[in-house]
C-alpha angles and dihedrals in degrees: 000000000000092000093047085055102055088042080064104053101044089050085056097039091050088047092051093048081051093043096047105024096102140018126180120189135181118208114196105203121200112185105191119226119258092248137020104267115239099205097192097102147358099248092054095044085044093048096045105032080047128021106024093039097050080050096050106024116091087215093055089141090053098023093141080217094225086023131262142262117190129153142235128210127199138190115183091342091307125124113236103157125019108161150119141206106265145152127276117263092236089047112127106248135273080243094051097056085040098046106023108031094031100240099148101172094352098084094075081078102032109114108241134179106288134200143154126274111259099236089217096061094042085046084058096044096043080053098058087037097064090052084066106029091240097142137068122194140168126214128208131195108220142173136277085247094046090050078044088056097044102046088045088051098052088046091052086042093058097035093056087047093239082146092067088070118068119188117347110116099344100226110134108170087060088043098247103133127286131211116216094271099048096046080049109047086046093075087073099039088062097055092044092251100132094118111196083249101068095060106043088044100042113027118084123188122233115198107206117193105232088237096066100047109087135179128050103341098063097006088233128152101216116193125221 
């Protein structure tokens, strides 16, 4: 009876240590922008997305002016990855290509100066955040072959130097350029996770008059 016993215990013991021994988990963040954003022009998504929303929003240091995606990668509860694609901190502003160069809308696609975020910073700002409820994120469970994929993705990413452009196609995975939404969001293109629910749910659809879209994709000069 004693041997069966211990026979017991060591079959539950070894099945435990195989239950339990990794986790791999994916985090999706969505930070929203201070304000609603009014897209008819360049002066009033300027003004809201800017001015009005540094003057109203409690995170006006950190306010992500049209909001903010990054991602967070785990392994056994412990963080690996937690970035986003950003600019540069010596990029010339959102304001200067609007104000100065003339961009308007056209500086959602202008390739800018890209860079990482830096986890510390966004670990300070998902901090404040909680306290107000201003961020949404979803969490998936994933395999040891999808964490395998992603971490493999974001080193390649970095090694073939895809976060030094910011913007531009967005198309990350071809190392044009991504916005926050689209380096995010390809994490999960690469494992096969895009469910047909996300994007019906989460993609909205901004119709921008081409006059009122500047820089290098028309060539156009749009005034405020």
């Amino acid at each position: 009876m004693l041997k069966k016993s211990l026979l017991l215990l060591v079959l539950f013991v070894g099945l435990a240590g195989q239950l339990f021994a990794q986790s791999y988990e994916f985090i999706l963040y969505s930070f929203p922008p201070a304000t609603p954003l009014n897209w008819s022009s360049p002066l009033k998504l300027a003004y809201g997305a800017g001015l009005k929303g540094r003057l109203v929003f409690e995170h006006g240091k950190n306010k992500h002016t049209i909001g903010h995606a990054f991602m967070e990668l785990r392994k056994d509860g412990k963080r690996v990855e937690l970035t986003g694609s950003t600019t540069a901190a010596d990029a010339p502003s959102d304001a200067d290509f609007i104000t100065k160069h003339g961009y308007g809308l056209g500086v959602l696609f202008a390739p800018m100066q890209g860079a990482l975020d830096c986890s510390d910073k966004l670990d300070g700002e998902l901090i404040d955040r909680y306290k107000t409820g201003k961020v949404m994120y979803i969490r998936f469970i994933i395999n040891e072959q999808a964490y395998n994929r992603m971490k493999q993705y974001i080193d390649e990413y970095r090694a073939k130097g895809f976060d030094k452009i910011y913007n531009g196609n967005n198309e990350p995975r071809k190392g044009t350029g991504a916005g926050c939404s689209a380096f995010a969001m390809s994490f999960l293109d690469i494992c096969g996770y895009i469910d047909p629910a996300f994007t019906k749910e989460w993609i909205r659809r901004v119709d921008l008059p081409r006059s009122l879209v500047g820089g290098p994709v028309t060539g156009n000069h749009v005034s405020l």
